[in-house]
C-alpha positions in Angstrom: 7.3 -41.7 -10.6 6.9 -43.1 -13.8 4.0 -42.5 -15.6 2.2 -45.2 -18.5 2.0 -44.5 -21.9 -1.9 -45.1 -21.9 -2.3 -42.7 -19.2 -0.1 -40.1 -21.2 -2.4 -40.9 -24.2 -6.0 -40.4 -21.9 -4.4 -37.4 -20.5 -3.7 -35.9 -24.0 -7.2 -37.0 -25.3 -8.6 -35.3 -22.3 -6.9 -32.0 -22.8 -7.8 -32.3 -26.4 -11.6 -32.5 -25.6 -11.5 -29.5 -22.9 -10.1 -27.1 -26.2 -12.5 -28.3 -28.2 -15.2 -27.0 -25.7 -13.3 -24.2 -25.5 -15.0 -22.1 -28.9 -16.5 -18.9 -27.6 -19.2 -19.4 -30.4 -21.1 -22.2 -28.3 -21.7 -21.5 -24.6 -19.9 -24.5 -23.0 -17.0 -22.7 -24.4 -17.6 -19.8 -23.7 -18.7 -20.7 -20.4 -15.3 -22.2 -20.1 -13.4 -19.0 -21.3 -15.5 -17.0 -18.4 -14.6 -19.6 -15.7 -10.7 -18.2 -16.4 -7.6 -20.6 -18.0 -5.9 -23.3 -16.4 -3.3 -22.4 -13.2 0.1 -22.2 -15.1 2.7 -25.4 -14.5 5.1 -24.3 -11.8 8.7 -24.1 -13.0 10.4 -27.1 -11.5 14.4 -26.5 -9.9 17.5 -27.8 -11.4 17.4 -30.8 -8.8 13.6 -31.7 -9.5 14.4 -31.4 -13.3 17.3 -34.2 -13.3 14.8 -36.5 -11.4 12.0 -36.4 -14.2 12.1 -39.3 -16.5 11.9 -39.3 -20.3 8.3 -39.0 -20.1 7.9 -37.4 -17.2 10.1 -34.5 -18.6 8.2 -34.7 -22.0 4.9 -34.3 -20.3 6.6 -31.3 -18.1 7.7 -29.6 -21.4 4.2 -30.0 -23.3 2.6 -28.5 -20.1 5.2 -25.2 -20.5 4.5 -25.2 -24.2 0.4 -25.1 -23.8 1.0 -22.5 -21.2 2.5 -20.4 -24.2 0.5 -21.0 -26.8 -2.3 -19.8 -24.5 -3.3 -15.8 -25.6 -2.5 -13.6 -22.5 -4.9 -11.0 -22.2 -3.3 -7.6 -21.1 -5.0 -5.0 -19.9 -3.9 -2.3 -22.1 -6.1 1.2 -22.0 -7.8 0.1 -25.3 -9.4 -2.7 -23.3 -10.2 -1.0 -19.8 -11.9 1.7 -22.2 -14.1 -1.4 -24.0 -15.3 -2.6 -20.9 -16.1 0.9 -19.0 -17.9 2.2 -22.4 -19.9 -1.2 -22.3 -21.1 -1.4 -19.0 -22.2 2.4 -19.4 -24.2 1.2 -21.9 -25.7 -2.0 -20.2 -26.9 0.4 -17.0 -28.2 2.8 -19.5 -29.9 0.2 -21.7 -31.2 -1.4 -18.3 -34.3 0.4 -18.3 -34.9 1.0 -22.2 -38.1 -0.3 -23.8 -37.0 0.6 -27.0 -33.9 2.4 -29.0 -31.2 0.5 -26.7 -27.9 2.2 -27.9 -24.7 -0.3 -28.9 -21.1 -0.4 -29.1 -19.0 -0.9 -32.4 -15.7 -1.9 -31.8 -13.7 -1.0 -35.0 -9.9 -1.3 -36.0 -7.3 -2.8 -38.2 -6.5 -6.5 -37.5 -4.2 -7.5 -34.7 -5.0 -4.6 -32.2 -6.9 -6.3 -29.9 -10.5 -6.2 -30.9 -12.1 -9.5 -30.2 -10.0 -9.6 -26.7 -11.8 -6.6 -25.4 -15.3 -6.9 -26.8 -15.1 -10.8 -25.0 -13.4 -9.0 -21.8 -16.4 -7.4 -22.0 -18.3 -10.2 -21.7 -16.7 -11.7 -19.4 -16.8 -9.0 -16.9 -21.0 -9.0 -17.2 -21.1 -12.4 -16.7 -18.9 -12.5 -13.8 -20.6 -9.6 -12.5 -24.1 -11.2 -12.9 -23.1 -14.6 -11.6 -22.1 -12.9 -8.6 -25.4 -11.0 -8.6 -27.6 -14.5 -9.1 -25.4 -17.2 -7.6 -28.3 -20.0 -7.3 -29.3 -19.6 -10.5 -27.6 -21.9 -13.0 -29.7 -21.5 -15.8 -28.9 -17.9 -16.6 -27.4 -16.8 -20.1 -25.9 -13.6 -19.7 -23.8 -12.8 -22.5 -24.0 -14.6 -26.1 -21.0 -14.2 -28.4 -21.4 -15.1 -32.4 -19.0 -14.8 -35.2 -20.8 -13.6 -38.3 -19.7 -15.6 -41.3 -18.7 -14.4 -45.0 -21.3 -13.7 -47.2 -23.6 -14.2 -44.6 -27.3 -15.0 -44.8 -29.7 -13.9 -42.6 -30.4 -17.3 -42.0 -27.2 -18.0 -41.0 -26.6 -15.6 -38.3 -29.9 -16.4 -36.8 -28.6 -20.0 -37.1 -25.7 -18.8 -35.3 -27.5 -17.3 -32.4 -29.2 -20.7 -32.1 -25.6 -22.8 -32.2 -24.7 -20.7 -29.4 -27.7 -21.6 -27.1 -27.4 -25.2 -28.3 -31.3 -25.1 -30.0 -31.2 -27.7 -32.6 -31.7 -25.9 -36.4 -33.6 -28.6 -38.4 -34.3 -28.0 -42.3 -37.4 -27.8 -42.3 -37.5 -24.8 -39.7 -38.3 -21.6 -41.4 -36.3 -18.2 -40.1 -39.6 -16.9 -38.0 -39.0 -20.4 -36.1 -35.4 -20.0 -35.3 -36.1 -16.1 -33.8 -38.7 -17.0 -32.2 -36.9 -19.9 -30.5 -33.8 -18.1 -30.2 -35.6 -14.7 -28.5 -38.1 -17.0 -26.0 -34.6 -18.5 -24.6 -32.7 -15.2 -24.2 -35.5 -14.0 -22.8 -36.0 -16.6 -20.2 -32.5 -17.0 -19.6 -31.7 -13.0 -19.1 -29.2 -12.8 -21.7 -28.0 -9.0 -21.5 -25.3 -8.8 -23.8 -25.1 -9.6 -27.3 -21.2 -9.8 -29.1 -20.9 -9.7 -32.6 -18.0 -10.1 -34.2 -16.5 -10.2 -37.8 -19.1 -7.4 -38.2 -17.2 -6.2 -41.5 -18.6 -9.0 -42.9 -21.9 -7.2 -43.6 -22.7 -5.2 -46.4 -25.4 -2.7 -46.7 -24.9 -2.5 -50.4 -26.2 -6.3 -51.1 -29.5 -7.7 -50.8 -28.2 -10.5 -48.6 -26.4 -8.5 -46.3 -29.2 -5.6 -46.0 -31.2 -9.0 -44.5 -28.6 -10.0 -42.3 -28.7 -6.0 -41.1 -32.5 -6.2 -40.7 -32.3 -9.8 -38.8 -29.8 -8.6 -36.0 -31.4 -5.1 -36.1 -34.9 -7.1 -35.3 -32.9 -9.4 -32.6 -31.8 -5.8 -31.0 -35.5 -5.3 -30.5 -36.6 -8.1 -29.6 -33.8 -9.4 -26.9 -33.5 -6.6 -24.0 -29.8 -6.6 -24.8 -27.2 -4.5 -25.5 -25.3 -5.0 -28.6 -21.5 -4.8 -29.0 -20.1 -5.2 -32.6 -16.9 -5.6 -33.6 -14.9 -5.8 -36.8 -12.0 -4.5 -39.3 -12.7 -1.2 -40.9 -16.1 -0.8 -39.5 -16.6 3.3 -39.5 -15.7 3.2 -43.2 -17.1 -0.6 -44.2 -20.3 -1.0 -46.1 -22.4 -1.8 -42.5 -22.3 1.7 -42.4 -24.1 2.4 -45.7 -27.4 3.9 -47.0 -30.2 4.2 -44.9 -29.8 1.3 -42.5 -25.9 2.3 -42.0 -27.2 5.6 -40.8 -29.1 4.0 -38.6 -26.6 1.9 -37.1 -24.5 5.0 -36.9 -27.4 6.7 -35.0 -27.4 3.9 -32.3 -24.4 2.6 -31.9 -21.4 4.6 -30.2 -17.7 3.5 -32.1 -14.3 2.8 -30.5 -11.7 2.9 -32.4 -8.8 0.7 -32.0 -5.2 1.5 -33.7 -1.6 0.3 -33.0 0.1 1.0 -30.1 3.1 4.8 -30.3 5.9 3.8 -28.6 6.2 4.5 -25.2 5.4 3.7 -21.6 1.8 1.7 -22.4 3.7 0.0 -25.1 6.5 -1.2 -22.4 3.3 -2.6 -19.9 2.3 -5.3 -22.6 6.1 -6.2 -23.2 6.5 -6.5 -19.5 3.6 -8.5 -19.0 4.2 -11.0 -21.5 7.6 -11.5 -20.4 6.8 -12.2 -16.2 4.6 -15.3 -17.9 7.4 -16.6 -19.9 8.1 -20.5 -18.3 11.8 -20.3 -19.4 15.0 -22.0 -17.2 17.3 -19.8 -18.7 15.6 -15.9 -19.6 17.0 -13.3 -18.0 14.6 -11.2 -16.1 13.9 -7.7 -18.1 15.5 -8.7 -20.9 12.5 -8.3 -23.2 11.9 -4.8 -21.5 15.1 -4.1 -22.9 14.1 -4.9 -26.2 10.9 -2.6 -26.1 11.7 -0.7 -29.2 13.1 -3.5 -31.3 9.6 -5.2 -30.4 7.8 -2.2 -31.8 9.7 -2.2 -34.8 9.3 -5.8 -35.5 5.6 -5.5 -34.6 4.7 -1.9 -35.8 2.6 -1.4 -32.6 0.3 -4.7 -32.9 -0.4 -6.0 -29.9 -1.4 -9.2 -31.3 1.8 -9.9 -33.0 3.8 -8.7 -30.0 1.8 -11.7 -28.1 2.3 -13.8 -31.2 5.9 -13.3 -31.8 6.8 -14.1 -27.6 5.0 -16.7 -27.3 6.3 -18.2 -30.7 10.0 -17.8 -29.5 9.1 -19.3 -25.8 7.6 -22.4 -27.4 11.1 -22.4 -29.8 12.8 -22.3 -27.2 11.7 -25.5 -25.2 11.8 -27.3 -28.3 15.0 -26.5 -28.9 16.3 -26.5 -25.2 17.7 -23.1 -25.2 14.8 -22.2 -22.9 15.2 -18.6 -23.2 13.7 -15.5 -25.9 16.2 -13.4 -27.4 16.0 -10.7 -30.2 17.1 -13.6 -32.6 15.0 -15.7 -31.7 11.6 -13.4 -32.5 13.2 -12.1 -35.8 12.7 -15.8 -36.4 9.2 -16.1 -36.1 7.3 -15.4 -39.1 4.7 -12.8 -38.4 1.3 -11.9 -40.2 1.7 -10.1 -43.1 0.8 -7.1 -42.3 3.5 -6.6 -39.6 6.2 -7.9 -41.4 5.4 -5.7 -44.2 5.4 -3.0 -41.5 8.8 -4.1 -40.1 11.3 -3.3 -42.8 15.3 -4.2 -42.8 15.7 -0.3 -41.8 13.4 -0.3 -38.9 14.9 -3.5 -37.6 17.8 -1.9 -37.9 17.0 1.3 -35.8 15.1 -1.1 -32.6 18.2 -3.0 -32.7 
């Protein structure tokens, strides 16, 4: 079968207009992100491969290459303990006029934070989908991002991108809460993710606002709040009077880079029974588990980053397998590289 090059072209702008949906800040994407990823390609046979065309095989290849440049969730303890703090607190806060209690999800970059607070998520939604099937126009979970030197304005504003309410000028801030709290309300939104918390500081007037604004959305939505960012138990959100508060309300998880050892082996295992590869051996990566932890330091993000960088390497380049040479290729953030020195290589080698 030979397939057109304006169909190949509608196909790609098609797939390009699904990711663009696909932003957990708005809620047809993050509808999209609870409704689960795409079925993975299946890997074709020798024989099948040497009767794809050109473009057929080229089309074959891109659909292997999305497949690994899609983030793999793994359900590490760090995760499972997210979720099952979480829903503690969504039963608790259930009933709760007043003084619902939060979760702060706090660690260095790369260990997994926004993954669990939005597996979070996308547990309750699940869950209440399954509890209110015939009810389309529910809004159970709404995720934001807060930006840098944030306004209180603009996270409000953010909380309204999310629901899709349009944010005109001329709208003051009591307009936009009020907007923004009437549709939660209706819709039965009960859960609230914030990430990029660490964005907030208590010790500026700007960001002692943005403080009050989602401390007043806490009370006014019958939510419970999850925040999440870099640093958190020793950032500025945690400052002065209204940090104390925060600190009196919200219960912290702390997330930190994975010891070597038999959870560290799960994730390796897991990402490597995805890989879409003609040519991997089976368990090879498993073999590699302490080299991966010295190239990594423990980050689970660039353990995903760094196998799924080599597998997308390796289509391209037709050797359609990941070896130790070809992760040491793959530049890492900086923080990890900085982590894996020449010596510790050397020693997971």
């Amino acid at each position: 079968m030979t397939i057109s090059e304006p169909v190949v072209r509608h196909i790609a702008l098609q797939e390009a207009d699904v990711e663009a949906n696909r932003q957990l800040t708005t809620l047809d994407g993050w509808r999209r992100f609870v409704d689960g990823t795409p079925e993975p390609p299946t890997r074709l046979l020798p024989g099948e491969l040497r009767r794809l065309s050109a473009t057929e095989r080229d089309l074959y290849d891109e659909a292997r290459m999305d497949h690994h440049a899609r983030m793999l969730v793994v359900a590490t303890s760090f995760v499972e303990k997210t979720v099952t703090c979480g829903r503690r607190l969504v039963l608790l806060n259930r009933h709760a006029i007043s003084a619902r209690r939060g979760l702060i999800v706090s660690g260095l970059p790369g260990t997994g934070k926004t993954i669990a607070i939005t597996q979070l998520g996308r547990a309750h939604e699940l869950l209440d989908r399954a509890r209110h099937p015939r009810v389309p126009d529910r809004i159970p979970v709404l995720y934001i991002t807060v930006p840098p030197a944030a306004t209180a304005r603009m996270v409000a504003a953010e909380f309204a991108r999310f629901l899709g309410l349009p944010i005109r000028s001329r709208l003051n801030m009591t307009d936009i809460i009020e907007a923004v709290v009437g549709v939660c309300t209706d819709t039965r939104t009960g859960l609230v993710l914030v990430d990029e918390i660490h964005n907030i500081s208590q010790t500026t007037r700007s960001g002692a606002e943005v403080s009050d604004t989602l401390k007043y959305f806490s009370e006014r939505i019958p939510a419970t709040f999850v925040y999440a960012g870099i640093g958190v138990e020793e950032s500025e959100l945690l400052a002065g009077t209204r940090g104390a508060q925060i600190a009196g309300r919200f219960t912290l998880v702390p997330t930190r880079p994975f010891p070597y050892g038999t959870e560290w082996k799960g994730p390796v295992a897991t990402l490597e029974n995805t890989l879409l590869l003609h040519d991997h051996p089976p368990g090879s990566l498993v073999k590699l588990d302490r080299y991966l932890h010295n190239r990594t330091d423990g980050m689970i993000g660039a353990l995903s980053h760094a196998i799924r960088g080599a597998a997308i390497d390796a289509i391209l380049s037709g050797t359609e397998r990941v070896t130790k040479e070809a992760i040491d290729a793959i530049p890492l953030d900086h923080a990890a590289e900085t982590a894996a020195s020449p010596l510790k290589r050397a020693v997971g080698g």
